[in-house]
N, C-alpha and C positions, 0 to 999 in steps of 0.2 A: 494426602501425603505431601509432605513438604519438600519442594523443590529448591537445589542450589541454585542462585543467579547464575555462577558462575560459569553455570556448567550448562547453562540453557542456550542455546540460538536465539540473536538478537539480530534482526535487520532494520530498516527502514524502509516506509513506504513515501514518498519523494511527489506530492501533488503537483510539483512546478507552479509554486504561487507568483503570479504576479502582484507585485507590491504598488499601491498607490505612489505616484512619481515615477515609478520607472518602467523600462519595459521588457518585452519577451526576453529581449536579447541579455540582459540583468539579469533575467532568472536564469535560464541555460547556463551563464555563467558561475553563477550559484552553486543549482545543482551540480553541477559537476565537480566544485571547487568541496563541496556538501560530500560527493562520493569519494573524492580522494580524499579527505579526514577518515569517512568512515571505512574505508579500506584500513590505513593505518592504525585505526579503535578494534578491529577486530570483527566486525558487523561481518553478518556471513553473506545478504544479499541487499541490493539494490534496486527498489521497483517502481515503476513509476504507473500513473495509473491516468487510464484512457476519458477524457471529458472534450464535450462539443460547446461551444456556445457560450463561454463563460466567462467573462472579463478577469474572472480573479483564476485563472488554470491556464498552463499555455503547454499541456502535454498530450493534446488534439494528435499527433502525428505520432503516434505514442512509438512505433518500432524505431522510424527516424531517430527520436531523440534519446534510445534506449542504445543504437549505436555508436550517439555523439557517447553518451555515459562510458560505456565498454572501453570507446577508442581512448581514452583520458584516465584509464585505472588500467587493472594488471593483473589482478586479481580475484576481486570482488565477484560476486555472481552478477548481473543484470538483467532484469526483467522486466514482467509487465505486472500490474498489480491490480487490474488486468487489461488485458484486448477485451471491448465488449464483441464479443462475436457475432451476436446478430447485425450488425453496421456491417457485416465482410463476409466474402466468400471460406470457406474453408481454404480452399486451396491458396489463395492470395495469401494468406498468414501462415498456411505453408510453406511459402516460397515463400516470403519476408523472417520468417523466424528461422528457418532454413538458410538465408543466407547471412543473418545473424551468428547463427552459432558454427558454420565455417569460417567468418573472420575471426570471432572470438570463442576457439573450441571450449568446450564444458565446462562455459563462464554463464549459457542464456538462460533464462527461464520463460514460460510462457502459461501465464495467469490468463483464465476465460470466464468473464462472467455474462451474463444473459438479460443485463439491462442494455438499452441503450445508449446511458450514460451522457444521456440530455432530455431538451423537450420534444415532444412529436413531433414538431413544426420541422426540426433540425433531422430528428429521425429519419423522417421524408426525405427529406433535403440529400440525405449521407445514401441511403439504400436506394433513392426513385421507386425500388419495385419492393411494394409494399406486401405482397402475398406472402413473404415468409415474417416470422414470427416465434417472438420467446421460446410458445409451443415447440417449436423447432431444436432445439438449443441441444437437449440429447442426440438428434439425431448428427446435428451439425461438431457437433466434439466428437463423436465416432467418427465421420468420414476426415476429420482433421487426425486422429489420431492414425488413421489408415495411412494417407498422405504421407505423415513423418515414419511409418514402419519398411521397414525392409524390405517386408513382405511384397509392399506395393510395388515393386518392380518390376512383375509381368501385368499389370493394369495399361490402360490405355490411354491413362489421364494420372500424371507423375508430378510430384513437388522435386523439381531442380535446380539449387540444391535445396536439401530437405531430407529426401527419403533415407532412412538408413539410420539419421542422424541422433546424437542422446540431445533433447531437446526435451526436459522434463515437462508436463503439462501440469499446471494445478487447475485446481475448479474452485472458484471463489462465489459468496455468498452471502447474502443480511436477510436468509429466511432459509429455514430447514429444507427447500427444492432442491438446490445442488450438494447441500449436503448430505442425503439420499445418492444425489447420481455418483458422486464422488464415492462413497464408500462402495457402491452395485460394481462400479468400474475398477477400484482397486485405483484410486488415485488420490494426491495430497490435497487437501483443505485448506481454505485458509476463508475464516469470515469477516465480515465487514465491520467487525464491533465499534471503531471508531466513530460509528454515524448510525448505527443500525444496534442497538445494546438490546434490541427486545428478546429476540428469538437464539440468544448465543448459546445457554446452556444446551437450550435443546435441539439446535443444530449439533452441536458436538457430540449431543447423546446419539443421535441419528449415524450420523456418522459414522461414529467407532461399532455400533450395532449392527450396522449393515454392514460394513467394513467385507470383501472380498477379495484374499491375496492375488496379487495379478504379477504381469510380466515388471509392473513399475514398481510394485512396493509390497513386503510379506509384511509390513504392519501395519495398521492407519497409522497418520503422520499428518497432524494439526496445528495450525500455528490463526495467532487472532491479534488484528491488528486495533491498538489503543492510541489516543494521543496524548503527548507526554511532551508538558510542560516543565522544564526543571531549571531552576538557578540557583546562584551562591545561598540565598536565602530567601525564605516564604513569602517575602514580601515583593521583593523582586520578582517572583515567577508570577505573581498575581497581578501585578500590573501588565506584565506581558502578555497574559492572557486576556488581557482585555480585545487585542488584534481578534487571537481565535473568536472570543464571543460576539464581537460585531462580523465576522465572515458567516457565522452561524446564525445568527439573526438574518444577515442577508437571505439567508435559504430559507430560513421561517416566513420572510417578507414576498418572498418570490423575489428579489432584485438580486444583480448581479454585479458587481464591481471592485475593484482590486484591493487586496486586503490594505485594510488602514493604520496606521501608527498605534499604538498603545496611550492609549489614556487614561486619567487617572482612577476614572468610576465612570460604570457604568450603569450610575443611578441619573433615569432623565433621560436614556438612550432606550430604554426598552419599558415595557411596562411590564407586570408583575406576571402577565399572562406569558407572553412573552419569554421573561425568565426563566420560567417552570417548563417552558416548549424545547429549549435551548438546553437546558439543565437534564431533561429526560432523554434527549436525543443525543447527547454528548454525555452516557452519564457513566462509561470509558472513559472515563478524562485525570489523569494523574498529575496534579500541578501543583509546586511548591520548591523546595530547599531541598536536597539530597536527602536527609533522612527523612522525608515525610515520602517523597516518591518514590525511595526505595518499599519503604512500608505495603504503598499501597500497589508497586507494583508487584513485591513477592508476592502478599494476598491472592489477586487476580493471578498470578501463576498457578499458586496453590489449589487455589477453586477452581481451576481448568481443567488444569494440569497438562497444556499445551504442549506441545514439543517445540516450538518455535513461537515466540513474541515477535509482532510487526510494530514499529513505532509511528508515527506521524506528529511532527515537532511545526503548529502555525503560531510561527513568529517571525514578526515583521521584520527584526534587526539581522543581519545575516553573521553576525558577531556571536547575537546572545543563541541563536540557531545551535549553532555551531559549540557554544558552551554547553547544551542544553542534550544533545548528542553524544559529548565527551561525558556527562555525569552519567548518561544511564550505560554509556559503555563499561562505565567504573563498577557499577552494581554487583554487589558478590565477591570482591577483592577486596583486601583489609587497606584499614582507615593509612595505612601508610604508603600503600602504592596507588592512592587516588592521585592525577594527573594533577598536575600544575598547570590552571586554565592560562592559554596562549595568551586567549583575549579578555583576563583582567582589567586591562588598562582603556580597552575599549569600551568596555563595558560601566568606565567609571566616569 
Protein backbone atom coordinates (compact mmCIF):
# COMPACT_ATOMS: atom_id res chain seq x y z
CA UNK A 1 0.00 0.00 0.00
CA UNK A 2 1.42 3.26 -0.80
CA UNK A 3 2.53 5.43 1.77
CA UNK A 4 2.40 9.61 1.86
CA UNK A 5 5.98 10.99 2.52
CA UNK A 6 4.34 13.60 3.92
CA UNK A 7 2.67 11.96 6.48
CA UNK A 8 5.54 9.54 7.46
CA UNK A 9 7.95 10.17 10.56
CA UNK A 10 11.34 11.17 9.46
CA UNK A 11 14.26 11.36 11.81
CA UNK A 12 18.03 11.18 11.70
CA UNK A 13 20.36 8.99 13.08
CA UNK A 14 23.60 11.30 13.74
CA UNK A 15 27.01 8.89 13.72
CA UNK A 16 29.18 11.84 14.92
CA UNK A 17 31.62 11.50 11.97
CA UNK A 18 34.82 12.73 12.49
CA UNK A 19 36.15 14.44 9.28
CA UNK A 20 39.82 14.14 8.06
CA UNK A 21 41.34 17.63 9.22
CA UNK A 22 39.44 18.20 11.94
CA UNK A 23 38.43 17.11 15.19
CA UNK A 24 36.06 15.84 18.04
CA UNK A 25 35.46 19.08 19.06
CA UNK A 26 34.22 19.98 14.88
CA UNK A 27 32.03 17.31 15.08
CA UNK A 28 30.11 18.09 18.42
CA UNK A 29 29.72 21.31 16.86
CA UNK A 30 28.15 19.92 13.91
CA UNK A 31 25.96 17.84 15.16
CA UNK A 32 24.44 20.02 17.11
CA UNK A 33 24.31 22.87 14.64
CA UNK A 34 22.81 19.38 12.33
CA UNK A 35 19.93 19.11 15.19
CA UNK A 36 18.99 22.51 15.30
CA UNK A 37 18.27 22.59 11.37
CA UNK A 38 16.58 19.58 11.87
CA UNK A 39 14.47 20.67 14.70
CA UNK A 40 13.26 23.47 12.43
CA UNK A 41 12.62 20.75 9.07
CA UNK A 42 10.25 19.09 11.10
CA UNK A 43 12.48 15.62 11.78
CA UNK A 44 10.59 14.07 14.80
CA UNK A 45 14.01 12.57 16.57
CA UNK A 46 17.50 12.82 16.95
CA UNK A 47 19.82 9.73 17.72
CA UNK A 48 22.91 9.31 18.02
CA UNK A 49 24.61 5.97 18.04
CA UNK A 50 27.06 4.29 20.51
CA UNK A 51 30.87 3.16 18.91
CA UNK A 52 34.25 2.32 20.61
CA UNK A 53 37.55 2.53 18.92
CA UNK A 54 36.99 4.28 15.88
CA UNK A 55 38.90 7.09 14.34
CA UNK A 56 36.17 8.18 12.10
CA UNK A 57 32.95 8.25 15.21
CA UNK A 58 33.44 10.35 18.30
CA UNK A 59 29.92 9.43 20.00
CA UNK A 60 31.89 6.83 22.40
CA UNK A 61 30.14 8.73 25.41
CA UNK A 62 26.97 8.28 23.79
CA UNK A 63 24.50 9.71 26.92
CA UNK A 64 26.99 12.60 27.36
CA UNK A 65 26.69 13.79 24.14
CA UNK A 66 22.93 12.98 23.70
CA UNK A 67 22.71 15.78 26.54
CA UNK A 68 24.97 18.22 24.87
CA UNK A 69 22.19 17.62 21.78
CA UNK A 70 18.93 18.22 24.03
CA UNK A 71 20.62 21.07 25.86
CA UNK A 72 21.05 23.10 22.34
CA UNK A 73 17.37 22.18 20.75
CA UNK A 74 13.82 22.69 22.40
CA UNK A 75 12.16 20.41 20.83
CA UNK A 76 13.32 17.56 18.96
CA UNK A 77 13.22 14.04 20.71
CA UNK A 78 17.01 12.95 21.53
CA UNK A 79 18.22 9.75 21.74
CA UNK A 80 20.39 6.80 21.45
CA UNK A 81 20.35 4.89 18.28
CA UNK A 82 21.54 2.85 20.35
CA UNK A 83 23.19 2.23 24.00
CA UNK A 84 24.93 -1.16 23.18
CA UNK A 85 23.92 -2.55 26.44
CA UNK A 86 26.13 -5.29 27.02
CA UNK A 87 29.23 -2.53 27.57
CA UNK A 88 26.93 -1.39 30.85
CA UNK A 89 25.18 -2.30 33.76
CA UNK A 90 21.37 -1.97 33.44
CA UNK A 91 21.08 0.19 36.28
CA UNK A 92 23.93 2.70 35.25
CA UNK A 93 21.83 3.57 31.92
CA UNK A 94 19.00 3.80 34.25
CA UNK A 95 20.25 6.36 36.09
CA UNK A 96 22.03 8.07 32.95
CA UNK A 97 18.74 8.03 30.87
CA UNK A 98 16.80 8.87 33.98
CA UNK A 99 18.68 11.73 34.53
CA UNK A 100 18.35 12.67 30.85
CA UNK A 101 14.87 12.75 30.67
CA UNK A 102 14.38 15.01 33.95
CA UNK A 103 16.54 17.73 32.36
CA UNK A 104 14.80 17.29 29.25
CA UNK A 105 11.24 15.94 30.13
CA UNK A 106 9.52 13.64 27.11
CA UNK A 107 12.24 14.84 24.72
CA UNK A 108 14.66 11.25 25.56
CA UNK A 109 14.62 8.26 23.91
CA UNK A 110 16.64 5.16 24.74
CA UNK A 111 17.61 2.67 21.72
CA UNK A 112 19.50 -0.84 23.10
CA UNK A 113 21.17 -2.97 21.02
CA UNK A 114 23.11 -6.11 22.00
CA UNK A 115 26.44 -5.67 19.95
CA UNK A 116 29.15 -4.46 21.34
CA UNK A 117 29.69 -1.85 18.95
CA UNK A 118 33.47 -2.37 18.51
CA UNK A 119 36.36 -5.05 18.61
CA UNK A 120 36.69 -7.60 21.44
CA UNK A 121 39.98 -6.15 22.25
CA UNK A 122 37.91 -2.95 23.28
CA UNK A 123 35.01 -5.08 24.44
CA UNK A 124 37.34 -6.22 27.23
CA UNK A 125 38.70 -3.20 27.72
CA UNK A 126 34.95 -1.20 28.31
CA UNK A 127 33.28 -4.35 30.52
CA UNK A 128 36.79 -6.07 32.31
CA UNK A 129 34.21 -8.71 33.40
CA UNK A 130 33.78 -10.82 30.62
CA UNK A 131 31.08 -13.42 32.17
CA UNK A 132 28.15 -11.63 30.86
CA UNK A 133 27.32 -11.81 27.35
CA UNK A 134 24.92 -10.89 24.08
CA UNK A 135 23.28 -14.23 25.62
CA UNK A 136 22.30 -12.03 28.33
CA UNK A 137 20.82 -8.97 26.45
CA UNK A 138 16.90 -10.32 27.02
CA UNK A 139 17.48 -10.57 30.38
CA UNK A 140 19.39 -7.27 30.80
CA UNK A 141 16.43 -5.01 28.91
CA UNK A 142 13.99 -6.56 31.42
CA UNK A 143 15.70 -5.63 34.49
CA UNK A 144 16.33 -2.07 32.74
CA UNK A 145 12.95 -1.92 31.91
CA UNK A 146 12.06 -2.70 35.75
CA UNK A 147 14.66 0.13 36.88
CA UNK A 148 12.57 2.82 34.74
CA UNK A 149 9.02 1.47 36.10
CA UNK A 150 7.18 2.79 38.83
CA UNK A 151 6.64 -0.17 40.14
CA UNK A 152 10.19 -0.48 41.27
CA UNK A 153 9.80 1.55 44.04
CA UNK A 154 9.57 -0.86 46.81
CA UNK A 155 12.79 -2.91 45.42
CA UNK A 156 15.87 -2.46 47.14
CA UNK A 157 18.08 -1.52 44.29
CA UNK A 158 16.33 1.89 42.61
CA UNK A 159 17.36 4.12 39.39
CA UNK A 160 17.42 7.86 40.93
CA UNK A 161 16.33 9.57 38.85
CA UNK A 162 14.86 7.20 36.63
CA UNK A 163 12.05 5.15 38.09
CA UNK A 164 8.66 6.31 37.29
CA UNK A 165 9.97 8.15 34.35
CA UNK A 166 8.30 8.10 30.38
CA UNK A 167 11.57 7.21 29.00
CA UNK A 168 10.52 5.25 25.74
CA UNK A 169 12.97 2.03 25.24
CA UNK A 170 13.35 0.85 21.50
CA UNK A 171 15.26 -2.47 20.72
CA UNK A 172 17.36 -2.07 17.76
CA UNK A 173 18.66 -4.78 15.29
CA UNK A 174 20.59 -6.13 11.78
CA UNK A 175 19.19 -9.63 12.37
CA UNK A 176 15.77 -10.94 13.17
CA UNK A 177 17.09 -11.73 17.45
CA UNK A 178 15.73 -8.57 18.78
CA UNK A 179 13.17 -8.21 16.39
CA UNK A 180 11.53 -11.29 17.98
CA UNK A 181 12.30 -9.74 21.58
CA UNK A 182 10.87 -6.51 20.61
CA UNK A 183 7.59 -7.78 19.37
CA UNK A 184 7.45 -10.75 22.77
CA UNK A 185 7.86 -7.38 24.84
CA UNK A 186 5.50 -5.21 23.08
CA UNK A 187 8.24 -2.64 22.30
CA UNK A 188 9.32 -0.21 19.11
CA UNK A 189 11.88 -1.42 16.51
CA UNK A 190 13.86 -0.04 14.71
CA UNK A 191 16.67 -2.13 12.36
CA UNK A 192 19.83 -1.44 11.23
CA UNK A 193 19.34 -1.32 7.38
CA UNK A 194 21.85 1.23 6.74
CA UNK A 195 24.76 -1.36 7.14
CA UNK A 196 22.98 -4.57 7.62
CA UNK A 197 20.30 -4.76 4.36
CA UNK A 198 20.34 -8.68 4.59
CA UNK A 199 17.75 -9.71 7.20
CA UNK A 200 15.27 -6.49 7.05
CA UNK A 201 12.14 -7.83 5.45
CA UNK A 202 12.34 -10.59 7.69
CA UNK A 203 13.04 -8.85 10.73
CA UNK A 204 10.06 -6.84 10.13
CA UNK A 205 8.02 -9.82 9.41
CA UNK A 206 8.98 -11.15 12.85
CA UNK A 207 8.20 -8.42 14.32
CA UNK A 208 4.79 -7.38 13.53
CA UNK A 209 3.93 -11.41 13.93
CA UNK A 210 5.05 -11.64 17.17
CA UNK A 211 3.98 -8.39 18.02
CA UNK A 212 2.25 -8.36 21.86
CA UNK A 213 0.21 -5.34 23.10
CA UNK A 214 1.92 -4.06 26.26
CA UNK A 215 1.86 -1.16 28.84
CA UNK A 216 4.29 0.83 25.84
CA UNK A 217 2.52 0.19 22.77
CA UNK A 218 -1.13 -1.38 21.42
CA UNK A 219 0.63 -1.67 17.92
CA UNK A 220 3.99 -2.71 16.58
CA UNK A 221 5.59 0.38 15.68
CA UNK A 222 8.79 0.14 13.05
CA UNK A 223 10.93 2.50 11.66
CA UNK A 224 14.55 1.36 9.55
CA UNK A 225 17.13 3.34 9.31
CA UNK A 226 18.79 4.13 5.28
CA UNK A 227 21.54 6.36 4.10
CA UNK A 228 20.54 9.08 2.20
CA UNK A 229 22.70 10.96 -0.02
CA UNK A 230 20.84 13.88 -1.71
CA UNK A 231 21.73 17.22 -3.70
CA UNK A 232 20.71 19.87 -6.25
CA UNK A 233 21.55 17.24 -8.80
CA UNK A 234 22.66 13.43 -9.67
CA UNK A 235 25.72 14.35 -10.20
CA UNK A 236 26.48 16.24 -7.27
CA UNK A 237 25.24 13.59 -4.87
CA UNK A 238 27.40 11.18 -6.60
CA UNK A 239 30.47 12.73 -6.09
CA UNK A 240 29.68 13.18 -2.54
CA UNK A 241 29.22 9.93 -2.04
CA UNK A 242 32.38 9.00 -2.79
CA UNK A 243 33.39 10.16 1.31
CA UNK A 244 30.59 7.38 2.19
CA UNK A 245 32.20 4.71 0.02
CA UNK A 246 35.78 5.11 1.15
CA UNK A 247 34.28 5.08 5.02
CA UNK A 248 32.79 1.78 3.77
CA UNK A 249 35.67 0.28 2.39
CA UNK A 250 37.35 1.26 5.41
CA UNK A 251 35.13 -1.32 7.34
CA UNK A 252 35.59 -3.79 4.38
CA UNK A 253 39.44 -3.27 4.98
CA UNK A 254 39.25 -3.52 8.76
CA UNK A 255 41.14 0.15 8.97
CA UNK A 256 39.75 2.90 10.69
CA UNK A 257 40.29 6.58 10.09
CA UNK A 258 38.38 9.77 9.59
CA UNK A 259 36.02 10.20 6.85
CA UNK A 260 38.00 11.63 3.71
CA UNK A 261 36.85 14.49 1.16
CA UNK A 262 34.91 13.45 -1.90
CA UNK A 263 36.76 12.68 -4.94
CA UNK A 264 36.18 12.45 -8.14
CA UNK A 265 36.16 8.30 -8.89
CA UNK A 266 36.41 5.81 -7.21
CA UNK A 267 38.01 3.84 -9.94
CA UNK A 268 41.67 2.68 -8.65
CA UNK A 269 40.49 2.97 -4.96
CA UNK A 270 38.92 -0.32 -4.51
CA UNK A 271 38.96 -3.22 -6.70
CA UNK A 272 35.92 -4.75 -8.34
CA UNK A 273 35.62 -7.32 -5.35
CA UNK A 274 35.66 -4.72 -3.16
CA UNK A 275 32.91 -2.82 -4.91
CA UNK A 276 30.45 -5.52 -4.90
CA UNK A 277 31.40 -5.94 -0.79
CA UNK A 278 30.44 -2.16 -0.24
CA UNK A 279 27.53 -2.11 -2.75
CA UNK A 280 25.85 -5.28 -0.90
CA UNK A 281 26.35 -4.08 2.52
CA UNK A 282 25.17 -0.52 1.72
CA UNK A 283 22.60 -1.65 -0.53
CA UNK A 284 20.04 0.85 1.75
CA UNK A 285 21.66 3.67 0.07
CA UNK A 286 19.52 6.39 -1.63
CA UNK A 287 21.83 8.87 -3.48
CA UNK A 288 21.21 11.45 -6.28
CA UNK A 289 19.19 14.77 -7.11
CA UNK A 290 15.71 15.09 -5.27
CA UNK A 291 13.65 13.30 -7.78
CA UNK A 292 15.68 10.34 -7.97
CA UNK A 293 15.82 9.95 -3.88
CA UNK A 294 12.49 10.89 -3.64
CA UNK A 295 11.63 7.71 -6.00
CA UNK A 296 13.72 5.62 -4.27
CA UNK A 297 12.87 6.53 -0.98
CA UNK A 298 8.87 6.20 -1.38
CA UNK A 299 9.71 2.66 -2.88
CA UNK A 300 11.61 1.47 0.34
CA UNK A 301 8.66 2.98 2.28
CA UNK A 302 6.10 1.31 0.24
CA UNK A 303 7.93 -2.14 0.56
CA UNK A 304 8.07 -1.71 4.29
CA UNK A 305 5.74 0.03 5.02
CA UNK A 306 7.55 1.35 8.21
CA UNK A 307 5.93 3.75 10.49
CA UNK A 308 9.07 5.83 10.84
CA UNK A 309 12.33 6.23 8.37
CA UNK A 310 15.71 6.72 10.06
CA UNK A 311 18.13 8.76 7.79
CA UNK A 312 21.99 8.79 8.02
CA UNK A 313 23.56 11.56 5.68
CA UNK A 314 27.91 10.61 5.39
CA UNK A 315 29.08 13.53 3.98
CA UNK A 316 32.19 15.16 4.37
CA UNK A 317 31.11 18.89 3.66
CA UNK A 318 28.84 20.15 6.74
CA UNK A 319 27.25 22.51 4.01
CA UNK A 320 26.08 19.95 1.53
CA UNK A 321 25.11 17.77 5.00
CA UNK A 322 23.05 20.13 5.91
CA UNK A 323 21.46 20.52 2.06
CA UNK A 324 21.16 17.09 1.94
CA UNK A 325 18.73 16.82 5.18
CA UNK A 326 16.66 19.84 4.08
CA UNK A 327 15.75 17.76 0.56
CA UNK A 328 14.46 14.65 2.18
CA UNK A 329 12.68 16.88 4.78
CA UNK A 330 11.00 18.51 1.64
CA UNK A 331 9.81 14.91 0.41
CA UNK A 332 6.04 14.69 0.13
CA UNK A 333 5.24 18.55 -0.17
CA UNK A 334 4.54 19.97 -3.69
CA UNK A 335 7.15 21.28 -6.03
CA UNK A 336 6.36 24.83 -4.55
CA UNK A 337 6.96 24.72 -1.11
CA UNK A 338 10.37 22.98 -1.44
CA UNK A 339 12.90 25.28 0.59
CA UNK A 340 15.25 27.50 -0.79
CA UNK A 341 18.66 25.90 0.02
CA UNK A 342 20.49 28.43 2.67
CA UNK A 343 23.65 26.93 1.49
CA UNK A 344 23.50 27.33 -2.39
CA UNK A 345 26.22 29.53 -2.42
CA UNK A 346 28.29 27.37 -0.31
CA UNK A 347 27.93 24.78 -2.14
CA UNK A 348 28.91 26.55 -5.40
Amino acid sequence: MPKNLAELSISILDLAAIRSGYTAADTFHNSLDLAQHAERWGYKRFWLAEHHNMASIASSATSVLIGHIAGGTSTIRVGSGGVMLPNHAPLVIAEQFGTLATLYPGRIDLGLGRAPGTDQLTAHALRRDLRGSVDDFPQNVQELLQYLSAENSTNRVRAIPGEGLDVPVWLLGSSTYSAQLAGYLGLPFAFASHFAPAQLQAALTLYRANFRPSQYLAEPYAAACVNVIAADTDAEADRLATSFYQLALGIIRGTSKPMQPPIDSMRGVWSDMEQAAVGQMMAYSFIGGPARVQQQVQQFVDTTQINELLAVAHIYEPAARLRSYELLASFGKSASSLPASDYAAELR
